[in-house]
KEKOL-66361 format. One record per residue (C-alpha): residue in one letter; chain; x, y, z. Coordinates in steps of 0.02 Angstrom, whole numbers, plus 32768, in hexadecimal, padded with zeros to 4 digits. Example, Ala and Ser with C-alpha at 12.3 -4.5 7.8 and 13.67 -1.06 7.14 Angstrom:
! KEKOL-66361
+--------+--------+------+------+------+
: residu : chaine :   px :   py :   pz :
+--------+--------+------+------+------+
:      A :      A : 8267 : 7F1F : 8186 :
:      S :      A : 82AC : 7FCB : 8165 :
+--------+--------+------+------+------+
END
This chain:
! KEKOL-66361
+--------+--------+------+------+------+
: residu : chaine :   px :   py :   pz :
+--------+--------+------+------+------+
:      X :      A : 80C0 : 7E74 : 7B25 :
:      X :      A : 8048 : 7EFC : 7B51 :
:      X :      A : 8060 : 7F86 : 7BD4 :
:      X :      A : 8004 : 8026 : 7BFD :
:      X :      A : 8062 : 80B9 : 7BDD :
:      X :      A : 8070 : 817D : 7C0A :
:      X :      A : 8062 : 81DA : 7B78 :
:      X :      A : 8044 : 829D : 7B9A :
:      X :      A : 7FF9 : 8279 : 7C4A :
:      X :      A : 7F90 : 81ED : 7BF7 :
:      X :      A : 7F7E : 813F : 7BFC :
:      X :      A : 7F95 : 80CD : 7B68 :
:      X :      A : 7FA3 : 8021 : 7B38 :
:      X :      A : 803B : 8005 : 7AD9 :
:      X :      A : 809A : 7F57 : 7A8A :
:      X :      A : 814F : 7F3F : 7ACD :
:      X :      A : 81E2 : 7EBB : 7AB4 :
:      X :      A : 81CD : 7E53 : 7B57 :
:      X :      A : 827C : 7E89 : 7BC8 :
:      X :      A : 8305 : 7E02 : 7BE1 :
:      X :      A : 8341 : 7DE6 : 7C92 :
:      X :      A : 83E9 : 7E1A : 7CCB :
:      X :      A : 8462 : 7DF6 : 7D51 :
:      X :      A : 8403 : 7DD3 : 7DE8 :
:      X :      A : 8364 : 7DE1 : 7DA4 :
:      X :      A : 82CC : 7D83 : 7D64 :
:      X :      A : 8236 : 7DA4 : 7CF9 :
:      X :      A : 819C : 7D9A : 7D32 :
:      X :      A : 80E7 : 7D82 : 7CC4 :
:      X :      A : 8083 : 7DEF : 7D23 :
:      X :      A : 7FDC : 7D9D : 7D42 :
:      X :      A : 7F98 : 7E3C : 7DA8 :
:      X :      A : 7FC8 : 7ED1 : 7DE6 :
:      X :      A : 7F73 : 7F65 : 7E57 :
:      X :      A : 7F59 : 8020 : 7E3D :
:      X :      A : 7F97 : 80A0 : 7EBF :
:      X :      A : 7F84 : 814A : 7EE2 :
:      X :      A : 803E : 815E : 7EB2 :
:      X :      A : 8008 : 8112 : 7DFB :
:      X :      A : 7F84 : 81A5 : 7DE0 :
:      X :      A : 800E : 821C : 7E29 :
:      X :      A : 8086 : 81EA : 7DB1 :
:      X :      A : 801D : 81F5 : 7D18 :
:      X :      A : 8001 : 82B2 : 7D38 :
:      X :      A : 80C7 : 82D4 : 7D49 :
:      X :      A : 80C1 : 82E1 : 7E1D :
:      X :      A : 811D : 8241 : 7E34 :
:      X :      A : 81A8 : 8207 : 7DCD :
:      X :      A : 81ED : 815C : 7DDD :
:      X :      A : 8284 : 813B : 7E49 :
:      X :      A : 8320 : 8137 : 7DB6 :
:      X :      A : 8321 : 8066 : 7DAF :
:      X :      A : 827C : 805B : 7D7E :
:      X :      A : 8216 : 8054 : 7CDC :
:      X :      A : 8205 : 811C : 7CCE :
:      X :      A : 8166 : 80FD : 7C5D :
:      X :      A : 80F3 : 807C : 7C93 :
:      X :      A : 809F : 8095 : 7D2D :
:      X :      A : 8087 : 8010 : 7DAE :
:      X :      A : 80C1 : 7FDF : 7E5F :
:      X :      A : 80A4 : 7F22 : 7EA6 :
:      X :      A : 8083 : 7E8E : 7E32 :
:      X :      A : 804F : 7DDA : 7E46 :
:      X :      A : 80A2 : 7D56 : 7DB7 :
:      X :      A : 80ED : 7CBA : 7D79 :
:      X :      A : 81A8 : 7CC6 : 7D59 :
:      X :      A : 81D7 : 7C91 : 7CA5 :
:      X :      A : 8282 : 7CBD : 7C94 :
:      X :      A : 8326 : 7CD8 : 7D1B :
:      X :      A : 83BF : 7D38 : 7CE5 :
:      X :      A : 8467 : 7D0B : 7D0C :
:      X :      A : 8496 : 7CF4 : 7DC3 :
:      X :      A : 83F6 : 7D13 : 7E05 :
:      X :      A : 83E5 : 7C58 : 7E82 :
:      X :      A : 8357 : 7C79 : 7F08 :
:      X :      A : 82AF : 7C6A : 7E76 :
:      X :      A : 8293 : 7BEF : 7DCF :
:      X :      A : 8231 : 7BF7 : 7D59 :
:      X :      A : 8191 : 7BCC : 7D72 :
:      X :      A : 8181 : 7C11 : 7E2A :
:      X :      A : 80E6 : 7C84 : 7E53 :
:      X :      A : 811B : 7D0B : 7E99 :
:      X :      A : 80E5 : 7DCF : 7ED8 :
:      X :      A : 812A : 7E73 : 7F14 :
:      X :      A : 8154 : 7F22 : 7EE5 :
:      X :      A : 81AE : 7F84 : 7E6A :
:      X :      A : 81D1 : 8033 : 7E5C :
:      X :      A : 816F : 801E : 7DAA :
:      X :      A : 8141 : 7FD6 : 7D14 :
:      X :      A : 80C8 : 7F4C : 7D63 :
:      X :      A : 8041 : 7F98 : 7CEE :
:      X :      A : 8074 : 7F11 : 7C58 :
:      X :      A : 8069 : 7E53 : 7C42 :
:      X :      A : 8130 : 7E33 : 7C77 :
:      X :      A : 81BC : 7E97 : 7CDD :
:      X :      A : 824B : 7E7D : 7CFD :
:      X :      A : 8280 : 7E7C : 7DC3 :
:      X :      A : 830F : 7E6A : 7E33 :
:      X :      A : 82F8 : 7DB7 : 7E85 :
:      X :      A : 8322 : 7DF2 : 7F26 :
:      X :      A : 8281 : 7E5A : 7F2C :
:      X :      A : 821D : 7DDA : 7EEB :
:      X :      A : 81AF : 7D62 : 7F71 :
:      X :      A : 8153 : 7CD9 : 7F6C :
:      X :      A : 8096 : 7CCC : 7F55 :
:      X :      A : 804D : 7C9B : 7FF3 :
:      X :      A : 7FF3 : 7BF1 : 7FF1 :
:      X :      A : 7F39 : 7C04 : 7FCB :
:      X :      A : 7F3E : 7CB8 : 7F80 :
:      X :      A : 7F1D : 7CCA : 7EAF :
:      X :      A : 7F6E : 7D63 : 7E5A :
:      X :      A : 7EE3 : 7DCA : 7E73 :
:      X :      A : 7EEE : 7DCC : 7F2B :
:      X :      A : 7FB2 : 7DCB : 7F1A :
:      X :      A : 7FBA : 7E6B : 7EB8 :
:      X :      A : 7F3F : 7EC5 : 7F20 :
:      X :      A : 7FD5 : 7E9E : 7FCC :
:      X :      A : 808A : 7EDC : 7FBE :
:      X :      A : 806D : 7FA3 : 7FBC :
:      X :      A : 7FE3 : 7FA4 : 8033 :
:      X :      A : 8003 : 7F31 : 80A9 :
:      X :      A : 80BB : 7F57 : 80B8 :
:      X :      A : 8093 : 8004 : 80C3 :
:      X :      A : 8029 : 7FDE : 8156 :
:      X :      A : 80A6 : 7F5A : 81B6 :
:      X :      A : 8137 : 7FD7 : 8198 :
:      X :      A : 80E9 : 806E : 81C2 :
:      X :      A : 8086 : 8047 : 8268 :
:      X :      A : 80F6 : 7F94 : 829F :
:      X :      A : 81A3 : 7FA4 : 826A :
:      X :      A : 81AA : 806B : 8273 :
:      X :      A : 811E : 80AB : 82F3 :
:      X :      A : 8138 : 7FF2 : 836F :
:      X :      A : 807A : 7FE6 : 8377 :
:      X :      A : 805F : 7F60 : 83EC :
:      X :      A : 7FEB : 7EE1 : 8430 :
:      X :      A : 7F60 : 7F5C : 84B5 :
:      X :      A : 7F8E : 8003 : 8458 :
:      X :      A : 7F17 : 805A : 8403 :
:      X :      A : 7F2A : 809E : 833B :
:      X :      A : 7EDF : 8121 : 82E1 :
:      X :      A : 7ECB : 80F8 : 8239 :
:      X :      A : 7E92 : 8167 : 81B6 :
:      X :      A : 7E45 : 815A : 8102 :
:      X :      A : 7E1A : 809D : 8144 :
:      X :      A : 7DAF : 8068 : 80A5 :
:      X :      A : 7E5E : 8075 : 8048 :
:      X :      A : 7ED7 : 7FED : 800E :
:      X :      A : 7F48 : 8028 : 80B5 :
:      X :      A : 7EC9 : 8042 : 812D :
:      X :      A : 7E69 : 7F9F : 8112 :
:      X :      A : 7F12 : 7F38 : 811A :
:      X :      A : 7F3D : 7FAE : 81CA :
:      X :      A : 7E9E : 7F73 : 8207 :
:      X :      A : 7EC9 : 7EB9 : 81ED :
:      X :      A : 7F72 : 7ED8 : 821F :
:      X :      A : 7F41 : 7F3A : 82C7 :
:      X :      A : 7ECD : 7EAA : 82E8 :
:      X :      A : 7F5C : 7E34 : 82CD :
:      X :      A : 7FD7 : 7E79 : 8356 :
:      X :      A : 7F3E : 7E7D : 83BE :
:      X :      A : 7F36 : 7F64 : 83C4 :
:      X :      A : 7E97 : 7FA2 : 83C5 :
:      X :      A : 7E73 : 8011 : 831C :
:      X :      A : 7E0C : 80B3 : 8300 :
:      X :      A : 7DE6 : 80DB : 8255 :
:      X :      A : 7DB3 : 8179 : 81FD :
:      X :      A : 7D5A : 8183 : 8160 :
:      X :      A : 7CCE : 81FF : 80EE :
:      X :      A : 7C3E : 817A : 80EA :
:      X :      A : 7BFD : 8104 : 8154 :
:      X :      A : 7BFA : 8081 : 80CE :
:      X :      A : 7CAF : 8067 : 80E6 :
:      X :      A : 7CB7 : 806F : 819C :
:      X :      A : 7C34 : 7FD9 : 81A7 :
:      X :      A : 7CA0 : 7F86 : 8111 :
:      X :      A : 7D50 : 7F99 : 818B :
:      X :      A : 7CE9 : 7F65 : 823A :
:      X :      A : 7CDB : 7EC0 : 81C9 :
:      X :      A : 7D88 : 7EB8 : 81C5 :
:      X :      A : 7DAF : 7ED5 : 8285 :
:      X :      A : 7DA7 : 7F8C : 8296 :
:      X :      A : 7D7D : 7FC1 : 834B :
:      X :      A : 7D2F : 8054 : 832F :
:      X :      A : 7CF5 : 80CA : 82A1 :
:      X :      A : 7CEE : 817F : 828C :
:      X :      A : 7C85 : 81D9 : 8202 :
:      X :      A : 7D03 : 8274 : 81E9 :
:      X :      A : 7CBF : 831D : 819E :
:      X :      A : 7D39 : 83C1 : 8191 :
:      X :      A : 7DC5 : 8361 : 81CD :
:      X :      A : 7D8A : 836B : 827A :
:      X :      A : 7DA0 : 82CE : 82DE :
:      X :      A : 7E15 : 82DC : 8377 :
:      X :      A : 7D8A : 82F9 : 83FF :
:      X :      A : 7D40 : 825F : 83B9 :
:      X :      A : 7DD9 : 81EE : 83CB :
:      X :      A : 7E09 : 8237 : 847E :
:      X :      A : 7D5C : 8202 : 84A9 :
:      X :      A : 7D5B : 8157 : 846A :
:      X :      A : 7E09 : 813C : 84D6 :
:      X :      A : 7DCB : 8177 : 8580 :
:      X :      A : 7E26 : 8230 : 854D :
:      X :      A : 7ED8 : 81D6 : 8538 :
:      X :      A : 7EE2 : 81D3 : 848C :
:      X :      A : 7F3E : 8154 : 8411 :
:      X :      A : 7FED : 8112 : 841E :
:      X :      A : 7FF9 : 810D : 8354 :
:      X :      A : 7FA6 : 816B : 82BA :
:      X :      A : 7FBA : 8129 : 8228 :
:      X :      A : 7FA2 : 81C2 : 81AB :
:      X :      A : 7F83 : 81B7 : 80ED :
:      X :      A : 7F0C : 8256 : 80DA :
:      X :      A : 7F91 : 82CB : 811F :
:      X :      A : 7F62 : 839A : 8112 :
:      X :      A : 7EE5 : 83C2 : 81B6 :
:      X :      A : 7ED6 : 831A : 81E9 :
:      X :      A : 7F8C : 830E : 8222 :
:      X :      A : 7F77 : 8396 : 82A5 :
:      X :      A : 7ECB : 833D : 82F1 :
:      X :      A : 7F24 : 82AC : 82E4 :
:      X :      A : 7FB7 : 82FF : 836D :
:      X :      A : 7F24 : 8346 : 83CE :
:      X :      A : 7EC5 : 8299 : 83CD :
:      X :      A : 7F72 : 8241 : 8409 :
:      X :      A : 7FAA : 81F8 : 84A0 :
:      X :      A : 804C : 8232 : 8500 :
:      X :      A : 80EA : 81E9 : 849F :
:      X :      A : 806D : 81E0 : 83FF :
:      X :      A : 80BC : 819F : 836A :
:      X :      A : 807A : 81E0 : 82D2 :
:      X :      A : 80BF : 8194 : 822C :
:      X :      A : 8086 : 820C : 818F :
:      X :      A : 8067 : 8191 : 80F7 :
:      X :      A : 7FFC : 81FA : 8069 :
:      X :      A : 7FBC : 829D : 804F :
:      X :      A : 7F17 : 82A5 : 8012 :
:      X :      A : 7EFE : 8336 : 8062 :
:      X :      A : 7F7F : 8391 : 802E :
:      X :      A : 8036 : 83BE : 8064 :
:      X :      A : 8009 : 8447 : 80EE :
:      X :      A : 7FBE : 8444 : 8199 :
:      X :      A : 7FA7 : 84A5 : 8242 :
:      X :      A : 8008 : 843C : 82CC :
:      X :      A : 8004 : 847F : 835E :
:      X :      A : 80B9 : 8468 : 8394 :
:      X :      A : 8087 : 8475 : 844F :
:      X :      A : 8042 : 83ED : 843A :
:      X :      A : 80D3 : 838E : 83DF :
:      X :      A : 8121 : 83C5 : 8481 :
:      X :      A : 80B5 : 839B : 8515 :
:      X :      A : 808D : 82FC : 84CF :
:      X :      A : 813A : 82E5 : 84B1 :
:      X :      A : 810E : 828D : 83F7 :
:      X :      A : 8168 : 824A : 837B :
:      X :      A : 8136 : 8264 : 82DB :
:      X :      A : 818E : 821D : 823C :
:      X :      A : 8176 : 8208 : 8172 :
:      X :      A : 817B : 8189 : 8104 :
:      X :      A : 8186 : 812E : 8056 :
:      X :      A : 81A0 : 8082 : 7FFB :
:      X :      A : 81CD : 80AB : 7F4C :
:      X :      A : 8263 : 8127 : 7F5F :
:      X :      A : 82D0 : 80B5 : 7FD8 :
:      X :      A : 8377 : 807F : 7FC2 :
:      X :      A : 837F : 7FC6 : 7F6A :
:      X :      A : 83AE : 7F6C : 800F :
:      X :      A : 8319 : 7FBD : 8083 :
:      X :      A : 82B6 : 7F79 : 7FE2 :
:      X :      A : 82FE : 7EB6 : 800B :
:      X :      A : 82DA : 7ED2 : 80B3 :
:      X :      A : 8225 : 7F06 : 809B :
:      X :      A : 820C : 7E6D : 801B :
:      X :      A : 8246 : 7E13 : 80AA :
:      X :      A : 81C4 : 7E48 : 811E :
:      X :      A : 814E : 7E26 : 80A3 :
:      X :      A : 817B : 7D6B : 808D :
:      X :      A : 81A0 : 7D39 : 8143 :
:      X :      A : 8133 : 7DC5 : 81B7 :
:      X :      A : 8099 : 7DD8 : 8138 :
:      X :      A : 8094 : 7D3A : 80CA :
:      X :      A : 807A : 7CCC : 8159 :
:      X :      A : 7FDE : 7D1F : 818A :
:      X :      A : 7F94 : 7D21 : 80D6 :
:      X :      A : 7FA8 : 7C64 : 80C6 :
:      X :      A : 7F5B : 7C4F : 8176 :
:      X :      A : 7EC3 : 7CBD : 8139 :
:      X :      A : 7EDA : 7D32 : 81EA :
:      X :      A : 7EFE : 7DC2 : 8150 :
:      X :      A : 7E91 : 7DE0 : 80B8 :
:      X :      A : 7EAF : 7E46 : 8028 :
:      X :      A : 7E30 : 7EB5 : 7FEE :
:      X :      A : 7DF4 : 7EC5 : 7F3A :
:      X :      A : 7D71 : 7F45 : 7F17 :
:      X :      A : 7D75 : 7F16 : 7E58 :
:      X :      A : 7DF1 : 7ED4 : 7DD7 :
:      X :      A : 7DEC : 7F21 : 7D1E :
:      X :      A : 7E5A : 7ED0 : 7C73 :
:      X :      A : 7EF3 : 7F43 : 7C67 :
:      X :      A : 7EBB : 7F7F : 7BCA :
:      X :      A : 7E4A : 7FED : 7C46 :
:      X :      A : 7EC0 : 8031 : 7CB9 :
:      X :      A : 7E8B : 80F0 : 7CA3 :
:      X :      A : 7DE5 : 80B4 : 7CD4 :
:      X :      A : 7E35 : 806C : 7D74 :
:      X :      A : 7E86 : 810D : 7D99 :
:      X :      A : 7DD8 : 8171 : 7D8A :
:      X :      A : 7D99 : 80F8 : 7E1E :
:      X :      A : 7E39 : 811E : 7E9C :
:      X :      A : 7E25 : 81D0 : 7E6F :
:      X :      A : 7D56 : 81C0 : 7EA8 :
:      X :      A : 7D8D : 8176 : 7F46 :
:      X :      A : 7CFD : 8110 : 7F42 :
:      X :      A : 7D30 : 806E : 7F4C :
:      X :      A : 7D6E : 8000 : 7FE8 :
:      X :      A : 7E05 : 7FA2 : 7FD8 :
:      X :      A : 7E63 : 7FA1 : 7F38 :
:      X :      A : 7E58 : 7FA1 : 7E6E :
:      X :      A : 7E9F : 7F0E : 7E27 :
:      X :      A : 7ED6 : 7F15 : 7D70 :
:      X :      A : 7EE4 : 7E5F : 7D1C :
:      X :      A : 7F74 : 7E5B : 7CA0 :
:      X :      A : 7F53 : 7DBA : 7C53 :
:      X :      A : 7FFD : 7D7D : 7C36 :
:      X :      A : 8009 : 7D50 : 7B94 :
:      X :      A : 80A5 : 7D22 : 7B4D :
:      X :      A : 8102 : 7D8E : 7AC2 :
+--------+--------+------+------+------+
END
């Protein structure tokens, strides 16, 4: 089979025995899969792969046809399409995975929609439903809304009936996420934005932000919040540091928490496959969510995927078709 692999912070296409399944697991032909910012992390040695995972091939969600079940593993068969995340190695034409964190492709959706899903709209349900307890008449503050995350937040939001504000660097991808339900769109220059928001909500502020740029953002976004804010960190495209105003934090009385997919313990893995197949999957196969696609590439042209994340130029996500063949 062919994968992509690191080789001195570079990505190459290399030819590799096709793994075998064991206990538990199944082996998936990946049909698609999607490039993250954690994928162009990786490749530059800031983001090493959780200790289960392929340590060498990049790659975080995939969308496939089983073709082979290892011993004991009950719940899939071959045959069965099927999506979800990794902690890597989706970045070749068959992985191995356990078949607990495998789900089922929801009806209507073809692997190219499928692999563009798991990471951000998980990352999105988990961080502003299951963690934050956005609810139907809040309002959420998501930023970096042209992005995998933020366009699934925006359907999402819409979903549980919040109203969403969304930040972004062009107005090209604020009119692109009003398509998609978002409320109201702010052009944001010098990380300045908080005025704005506590405008827009009659000088309450929101009940959720949804971060993914992180550095001075994360302080407007505490200034821009409403009392009992919750503000759930996801990214950091901003970088690592900020000045928060821990008055603030204090007066407001906020709550403000971190988070990630890939390092979790196996079993908060299961349950977030879970939410993916019974919370999510629904609302794919009733069209009331939409993956976004920006563009899909061949594998074979994966570092040319990574050189359109890193231009943040594109809305929704890069897609990389993986063909599948056998061998």
């Amino acid at each position: 089979m062919r994968v992509i692999a690191i080789r001195e912070n570079q990505l190459v296409l290399e030819e590799r025995p096709a793994p075998t399944p064991e206990k538990g697991e199944v082996r998936v032909r990946v049909h698609a899969t999607a490039v993250n910012r954690a994928d162009l992390l990786q490749v530059r040695g800031g983001y090493a792969a959780p200790p289960d995972a392929v340590q060498d091939v990049p790659g975080l969600e995939y969308a496939g046809v089983i073709d082979a079940v290892g011993p004991g593993a009950h719940r899939r068969r071959v045959g069965d399409r099927v999506f979800g995340l990794v902690g890597g190695g989706s970045y070749a034409e068959a992985l191995v995975v356990h078949e607990e964190l495998t789900c089922a492709l929801p009806e209507g959706l073809d692997f190219t929609a499928a692999a563009a899903l798991p990471e951000a709209y998980l990352t999105a349900y988990d961080a502003m439903v299951t963690q934050a307890g956005l609810a139907a008449g809040e309002t959420v503050l998501i930023h970096a809304v042209g992005s995998g995350v933020g366009t699934a937040a925006v359907q999402i939001a819409r979903a549980v009936g919040a109203r969403s504000i969304g930040t972004a660097r062009t107005e090209e991808k604020l009119d692109d996420a009003r398509a998609l339900g978002l409320d109201v769109g702010l052009l944001v220059q010098n990380a300045q934005f908080s005025s704005a928001v506590l405008e827009h909500t009659g000088g309450r502020g929101v009940d959720v932000v949804l971060d993914l740029v992180g550095g001075d953002y994360f302080g407007e976004s505490a200034a821009g919040a409403a009392p009992r804010g919750r503000l759930v960190l996801v990214g950091l495209l901003a970088g690592p540091r900020c000045d928060l105003d821990l008055v603030t934090v204090l007066r407001k009385r906020l709550t403000l928490r971190g988070t990630v997919l890939r390092s979790r313990p196996f079993e908060e893995r299961i349950a977030g496959a879970r939410v993916l197949e019974r919370h999510l999957s629904p609302l794919f196969a009733t069209s009331r969510l939409t993956p976004v696609v920006h563009a899909v590439l061949p594998l074979e042209r994966a570092a040319e995927a990574h050189a359109l994340v890193a231009k943040n130029v594109g809305f929704g996500k890069i897609v990389l078709d993986c063909g599948a063949s056998p061998g």
